[in-house]
Residue, then its C-alpha position, 0 to 999 in steps of 0.5 A: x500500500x505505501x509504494x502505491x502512495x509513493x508511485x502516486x505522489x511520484x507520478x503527481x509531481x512528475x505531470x506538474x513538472x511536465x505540464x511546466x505549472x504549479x499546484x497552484x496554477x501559475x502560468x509558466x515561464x515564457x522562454x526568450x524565444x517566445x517573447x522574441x517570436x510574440x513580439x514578432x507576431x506584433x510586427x507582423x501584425x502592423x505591416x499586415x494591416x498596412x501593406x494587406x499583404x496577401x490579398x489580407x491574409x498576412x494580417x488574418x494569419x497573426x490570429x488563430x483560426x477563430x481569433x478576435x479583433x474589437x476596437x474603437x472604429x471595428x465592431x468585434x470581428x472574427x475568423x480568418x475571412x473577416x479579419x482579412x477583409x479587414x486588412x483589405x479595407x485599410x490599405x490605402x492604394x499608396x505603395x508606400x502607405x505606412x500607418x500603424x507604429x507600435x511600442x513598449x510591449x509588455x508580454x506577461x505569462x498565463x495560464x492561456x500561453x502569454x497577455x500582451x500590452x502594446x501602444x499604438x499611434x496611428x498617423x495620417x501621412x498626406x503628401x497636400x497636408x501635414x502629417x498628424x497623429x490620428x490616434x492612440x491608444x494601446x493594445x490588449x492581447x491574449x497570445x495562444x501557442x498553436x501547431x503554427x507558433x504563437x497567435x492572437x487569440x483576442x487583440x482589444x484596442x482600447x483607450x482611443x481617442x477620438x480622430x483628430x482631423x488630419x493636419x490639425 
């Protein structure tokens, strides 16, 4: 009866160490090369969105299958298709049209795979106006590990001011 108790707890403390969480269910800790690969998801969302790359599926493909976008000016969009459309939407026509800068990104563990905190700026770049900050605010995401890498399971722009008017 005692080995069994022994062989028991041994095997408990052998998943728990596996599944890399405590009892308590804390969140593991992130490797560099997640942060590295999470913050390249971040990237790779900006130049989605700017360049609709892919006919928009550069920027869908930063999401999971069933990943989420809500913000400000786009009602709760989800799937691969309407998050493409969203990125087709955006483009403006201009080759070199860039508009979304990103910085200081906060990733943090979870129990999901990581939580994500970003600024953005949005600027209006016009070549009869002077440029202008369109808005800014930040990001709130969650990341999920897939079969494909890490991806966004929800990206919520908050704190979004209203539009400025270009070249105000």
């Amino acid at each position: 009866m005692r080995n069994r108790i022994l062989l028991g707890l041994v095997l408990g403390v052998s998943v728990l160490a596996l599944s890399g969480r405590s009892q308590s269910g804390a969140a593991p800790p992130l490797t560099a090369l997640d942060r590295i690969e999470i913050e390249q998801l971040a990237i790779r969302y900006t130049y989605g969105l700017d360049t609709a790359a892919d006919n928009g599926y550069m920027y869908a493909d930063v999401f999971t299958p069933d990943g989420e976008f809500v913000g400000r000016q786009v009602p709760l969009t989800q799937g691969r298709e309407a998050l493409a459309r969203v990125a087709r939407s955006v483009r403006k026509g201009n080759p070199m049209y860039v508009r979304h800068f990103i910085t200081n990104h906060v990733i943090e563990p979870s129990p999901e795979g990581a939580t994500g905190t970003i600024y953005l700026m949005v600027v209006d770049v016009e070549e009869a106006q002077p440029s202008s900050i369109y808005i800014g605010g930040q990001y709130k995401d969650v990341y999920v590990r897939t079969p494909n890498g890490w991806r966004i399971k929800r990206r919520d722009a908050r704190a979004m001011g209203p539009p400025r008017t270009p070249g105000l």
